[in-house]
N, C-alpha and C positions, 0 to 999 in steps of 0.2 A: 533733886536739883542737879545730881553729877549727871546721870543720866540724861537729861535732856542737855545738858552742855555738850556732852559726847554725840550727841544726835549732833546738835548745832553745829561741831565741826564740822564731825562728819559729811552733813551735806554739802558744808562750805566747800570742803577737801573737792569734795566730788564737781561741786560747781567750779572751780579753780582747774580742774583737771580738765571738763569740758571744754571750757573756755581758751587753755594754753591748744586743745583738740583743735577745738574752731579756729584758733591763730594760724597752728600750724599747715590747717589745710588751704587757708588764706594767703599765706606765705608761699605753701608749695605754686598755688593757682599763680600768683603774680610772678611766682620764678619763672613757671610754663609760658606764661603770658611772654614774660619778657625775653626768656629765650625763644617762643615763637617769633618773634615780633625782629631779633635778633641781631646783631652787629649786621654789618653791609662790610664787605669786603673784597677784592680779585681773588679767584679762586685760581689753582694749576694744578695740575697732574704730570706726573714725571714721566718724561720720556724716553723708557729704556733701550728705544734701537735706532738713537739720535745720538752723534754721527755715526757715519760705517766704519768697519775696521779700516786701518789707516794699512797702506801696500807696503813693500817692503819691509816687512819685519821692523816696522819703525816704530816707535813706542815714545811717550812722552813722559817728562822727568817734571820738576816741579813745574806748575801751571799756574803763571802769574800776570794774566793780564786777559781781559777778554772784551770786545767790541765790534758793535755794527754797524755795517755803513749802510747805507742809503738805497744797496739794492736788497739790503738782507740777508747779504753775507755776512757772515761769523768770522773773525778773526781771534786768535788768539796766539800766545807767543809764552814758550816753557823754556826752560834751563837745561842746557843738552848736558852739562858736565855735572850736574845733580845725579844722576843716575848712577845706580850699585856696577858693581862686577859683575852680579850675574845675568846684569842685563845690556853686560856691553860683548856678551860671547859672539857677536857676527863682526861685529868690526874690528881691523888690523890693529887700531889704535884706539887708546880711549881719547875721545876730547879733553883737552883742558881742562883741567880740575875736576875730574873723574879716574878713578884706579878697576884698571882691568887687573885681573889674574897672571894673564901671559899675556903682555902687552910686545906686539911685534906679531901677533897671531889670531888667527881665526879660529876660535875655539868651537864654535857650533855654529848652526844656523838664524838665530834668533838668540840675542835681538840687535837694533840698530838705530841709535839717535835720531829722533825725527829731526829735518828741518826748525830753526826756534821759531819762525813766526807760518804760522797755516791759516787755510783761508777755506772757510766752507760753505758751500749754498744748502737752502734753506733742506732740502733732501740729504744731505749729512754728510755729498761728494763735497771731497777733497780736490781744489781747485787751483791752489798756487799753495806754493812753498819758498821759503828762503830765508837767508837770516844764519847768524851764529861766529859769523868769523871779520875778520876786519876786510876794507875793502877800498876803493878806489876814494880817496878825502878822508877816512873816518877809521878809527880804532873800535869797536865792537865792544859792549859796556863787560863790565867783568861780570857780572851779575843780571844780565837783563830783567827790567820788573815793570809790569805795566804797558797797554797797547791801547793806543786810542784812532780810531779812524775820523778825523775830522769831516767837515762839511765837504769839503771840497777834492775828498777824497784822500786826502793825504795821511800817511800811516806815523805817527808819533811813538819813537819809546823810551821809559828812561833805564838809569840802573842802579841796583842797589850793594855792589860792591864796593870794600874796601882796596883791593889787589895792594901790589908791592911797590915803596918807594923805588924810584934808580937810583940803582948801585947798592939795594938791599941783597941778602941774600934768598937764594929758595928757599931755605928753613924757615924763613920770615911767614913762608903761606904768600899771601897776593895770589897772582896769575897761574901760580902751581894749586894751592889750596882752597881756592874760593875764586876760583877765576872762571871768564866766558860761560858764564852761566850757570856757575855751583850755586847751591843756597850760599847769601854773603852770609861776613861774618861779623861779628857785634863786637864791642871791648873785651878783651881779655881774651880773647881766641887766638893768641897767636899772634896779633899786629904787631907792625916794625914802632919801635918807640914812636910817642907822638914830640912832632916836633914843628914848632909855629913856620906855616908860611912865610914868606916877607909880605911884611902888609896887614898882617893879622892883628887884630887887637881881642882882649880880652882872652877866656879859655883857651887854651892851650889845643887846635882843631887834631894836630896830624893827620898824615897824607892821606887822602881819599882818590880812588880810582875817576868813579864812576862821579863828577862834578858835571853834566853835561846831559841835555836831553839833544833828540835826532828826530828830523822829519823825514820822509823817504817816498820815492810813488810807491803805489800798488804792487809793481812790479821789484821792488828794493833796489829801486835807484838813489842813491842817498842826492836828497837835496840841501841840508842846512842842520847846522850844531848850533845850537846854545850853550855858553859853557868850555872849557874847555879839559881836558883829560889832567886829574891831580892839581889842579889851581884852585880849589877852596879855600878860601879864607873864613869860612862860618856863614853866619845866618845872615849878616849884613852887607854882604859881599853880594852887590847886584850884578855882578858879568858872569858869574859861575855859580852853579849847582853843588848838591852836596847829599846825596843819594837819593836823587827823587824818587818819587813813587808813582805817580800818577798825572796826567794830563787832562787839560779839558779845553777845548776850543770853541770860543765864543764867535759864532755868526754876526753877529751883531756890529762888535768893535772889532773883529778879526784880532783877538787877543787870546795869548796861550797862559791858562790856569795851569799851575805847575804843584802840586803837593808834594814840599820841599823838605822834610822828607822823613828818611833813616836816619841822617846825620844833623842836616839840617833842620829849624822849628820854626817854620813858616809856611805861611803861600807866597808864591812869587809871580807878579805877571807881566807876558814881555808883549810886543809887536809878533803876529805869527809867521806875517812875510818877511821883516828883518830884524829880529830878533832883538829889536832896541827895548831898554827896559823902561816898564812904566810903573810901579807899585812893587810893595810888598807889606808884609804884617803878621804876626801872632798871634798869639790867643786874644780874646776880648778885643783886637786892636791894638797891643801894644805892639813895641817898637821890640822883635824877638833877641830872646838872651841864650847862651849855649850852656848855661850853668846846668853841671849835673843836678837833678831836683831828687835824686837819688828814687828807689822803687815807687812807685803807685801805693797810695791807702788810703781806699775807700771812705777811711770815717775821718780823710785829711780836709780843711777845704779846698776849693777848689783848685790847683793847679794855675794860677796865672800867666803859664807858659804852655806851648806844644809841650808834650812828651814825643820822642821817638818814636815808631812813626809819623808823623804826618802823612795819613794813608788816601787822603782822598782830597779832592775839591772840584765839588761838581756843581753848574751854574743851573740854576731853572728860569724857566721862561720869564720869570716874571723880574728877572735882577737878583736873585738871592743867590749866595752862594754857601756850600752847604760842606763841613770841612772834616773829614773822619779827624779825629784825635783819637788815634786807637788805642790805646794803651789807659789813657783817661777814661776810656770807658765812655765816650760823650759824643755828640754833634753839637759842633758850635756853628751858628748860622750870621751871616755879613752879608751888607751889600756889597755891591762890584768894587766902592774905596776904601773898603776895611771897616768900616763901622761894623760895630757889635751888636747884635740885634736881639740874640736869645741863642740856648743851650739845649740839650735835654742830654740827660745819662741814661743808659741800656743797660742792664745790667749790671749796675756799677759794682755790686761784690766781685764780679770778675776780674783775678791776678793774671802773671804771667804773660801771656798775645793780646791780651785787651780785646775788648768784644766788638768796637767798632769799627772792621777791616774795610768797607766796601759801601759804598749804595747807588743806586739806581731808581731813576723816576718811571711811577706808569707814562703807557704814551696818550690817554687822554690830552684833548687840547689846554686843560686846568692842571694837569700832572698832581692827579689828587696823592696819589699815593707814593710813598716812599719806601723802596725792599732794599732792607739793609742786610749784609753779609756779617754774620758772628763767627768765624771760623776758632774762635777757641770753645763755646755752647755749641756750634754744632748745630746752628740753623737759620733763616732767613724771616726776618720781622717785617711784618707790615704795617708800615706806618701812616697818619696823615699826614701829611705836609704841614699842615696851617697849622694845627696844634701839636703836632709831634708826638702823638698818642698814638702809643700799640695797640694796633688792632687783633693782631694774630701769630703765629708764626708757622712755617715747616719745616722738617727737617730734623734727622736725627744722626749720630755719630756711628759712621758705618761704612761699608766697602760695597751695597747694593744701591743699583742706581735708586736715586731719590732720598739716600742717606749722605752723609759727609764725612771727609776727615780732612780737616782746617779748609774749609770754603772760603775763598780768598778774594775771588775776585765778583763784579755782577753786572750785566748788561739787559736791555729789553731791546725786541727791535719791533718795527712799526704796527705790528699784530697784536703785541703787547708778552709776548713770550719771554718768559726769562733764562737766562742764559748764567751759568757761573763758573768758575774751576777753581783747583781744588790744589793748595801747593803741597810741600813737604812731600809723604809716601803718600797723599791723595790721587796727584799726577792723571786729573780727567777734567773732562770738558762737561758740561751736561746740559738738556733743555728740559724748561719745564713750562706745559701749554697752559696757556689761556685759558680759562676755561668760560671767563665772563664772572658777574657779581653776584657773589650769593653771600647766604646767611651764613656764619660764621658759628658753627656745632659747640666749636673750642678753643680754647685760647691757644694751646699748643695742639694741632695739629697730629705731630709727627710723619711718618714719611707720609707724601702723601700717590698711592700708588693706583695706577688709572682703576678705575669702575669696569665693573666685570659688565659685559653690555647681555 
């Protein structure tokens, strides 16, 4: 009797083992299948000899803003006083809120603040230059951050410094320490005591430089401020800014999207030709509060305010407006009047810079796609639009073109090419081509570096 029981397992065993055989091969076929069959997605390839070395021994420091206009120039606009000592050895003096070695001297040949704002055709020449200093109407942002070329040509930027109260001292930092285009500086680096505006209600704001965006021609003729220099009164304060970060200009109603900011936790939208204010709003819609909500935690719920940044708010074709909350780790999506429409988190284990810096639409007529900048991971996600599913990513942490370090900002132009840079020690600009839509190998990519032909 044992013996035939033992048989009877045994061929059970054996037909059980076939059978998970047969599953497995089942399983492999339908994976094949389905990775044949594959994601659909915009494909790129990095391109390493886009732009050409820049003349004069001139070199870029953090690299925070990038956009195209209309003929397919590249503009972008970096931080001249970011920049180390040993890369200010060609010029006499270091810019504002930058420390040379021997300052009063030319210590070598190389190197030499670029121009803040440059301008490039689609060939990688360097075409106009300007930007960095104050000028005829206007005071020059302590922190330049953000460059948008509007429809109609006009060049928008904001800033995200704190600089120094009048009548503080240098020690304070401001316009010596974080000034005219240093990376700005956050609470507790140094600022002059906060102390409330006239006018101010609730949180307690202290002085902020950089309360004011700037439109200018092509040429940096300054045409019109928003805002005016250290009059923030917080988030509710509709005459003034409070360290913007980004710009977006609607054709449509000829209204300027302002992603309000560093200091401030809003969007705010004005008139583009005179600056009269029409709207503003927070997270979900609400009416925004300045209360410290103290760090990011992932397993908190959600956040029912901006966090610091406020890094983005970009319109699409179709009325949506689409708002980095970087630091939350999220995109929260509004129509044009603030309504709250839906979310999605990237990331969301992501501490520290938050993972949603930047995003940009394909140029398809439907803007199916959405490539978001993660400059704390260290790569570029594709998204859909309509459901806000990842599709893909590229991009890996690194100093070879097609890698990153803190990829900050993101642009396409009508080709559908994407364009990013890169702040902190990143300090580049970069293009990465079209390549048209294909099947998607991998969810992460990694660099992705051109095809050996």
């Amino acid at each position: 009797m044992k013996p035939k029981r033992d048989l009877l397992i045994g061929v059970t065993f054996l037909v059980l083992l076939a059978g998970l055989a047969i599953g497995e091969k089942v399983l492999e076929r339908r994976t094949a299948v389905a990775e044949a069959a594959g994601v659909q997605a915009p494909m790129f390839e990095v391109d390493p000899l886009w732009p050409k070395p820049l003349p004069n021994h001139w070199i870029l420091g953090n690299t925070i803003g990038v956009s195209a206009d209309a003929q397919d120039h590249i503009w972008i606009i970096h931080r001249q006083g970011s920049l180390e000592a040993m890369e200010l050895y060609g010029v006499e003096n270091a810019p504002p809120g930058a420390n040379k070695r021997r300052n009063g001297a030319v210590e070598a040949e190389c190197c030499v603040p670029a121009p803040a704002v440059l301008e490039f055709d689609q060939a990688g020449n360097l075409l106009h230059h300007w930007g960095g200093s104050d000028g005829e109407g206007y005071i020059w942002p302590d922190s330049n951050h953000g460059i948008t070329v509007d429809y109609k040509g006009n060049v928008w930027i904001g800033g995200n410094g704190v600089g120094t109260a009048p009548g503080s001292t240098p020690a304070a930092a401001g316009r010596g320490a974080a000034a005219r285009g240093q990376a700005a500086r956050g609470a507790g680096d140094g600022a002059p005591a906060a102390t409330a505006p006239e006018g101010q209600s609730g949180p307690v704001i202290g002085y902020t430089h950089d309360s004011m965006i700037m439109k200018f021609t092509q040429d940096g003729k300054f045409l019109m401020q928003i805002g005016k220099v250290g009059a923030s009164k917080g988030s509710n304060d509709i005459e003034n800014l409070r360290r913007p970060a980004k710009i977006f200009v609607d054709k449509d109603a000829n209204e300027v999207y302002v992603a309000d900011g560093y200091g401030n936790h809003r969007v705010i939208v004005y008139d583009a030709d005179t600056g009269k204010y029409k709207r503003h709003w927070g997270a979900y819609g609400n009416k925004p509060d300045d209360t410290n909500l103290g760090p990011y935690n992932p397993d908190a719920p959600p956040a029912q305010q901006f966090r610091n940044p406020v890094h983005c708010a970009e319109l699409s074709k179709d009325g949506l407006v689409y708002v980095c909350d970087r630091v939350n780790d999220r995109i929260q999506v509004f129509k044009k009047d603030g309504t709250f429409v839906k979310e999605v988190f990237i990331a969301k284990k992501t501490l520290g810079d938050g993972s949603v810096w930047d995003i940009a639409f394909s140029r398809d007529p439907q803007q199916k796609y959405i490539y978001l900048a993660d400059g704390a991971n260290e790569k570029i996600y594709v998204l859909l639009r309509d459901s806000l599913e990842i599709l893909t990513s590229f991009g890996d942490g690194g100093r070879q073109p097609g890698q990153f370090y803190a990829v900050h900002s993101i642009a396409t132009d009508s080709k559908g090419n994407i364009y990013t840079t890169e702040t902190y020690r990143g300090q580049r600009v970069q293009r990465f081509l079209y390549k048209g839509i294909g099947t998607v190998a991998k969810t992460e990519q990694g660099v992705i570096w051109p095809k050996s032909k």
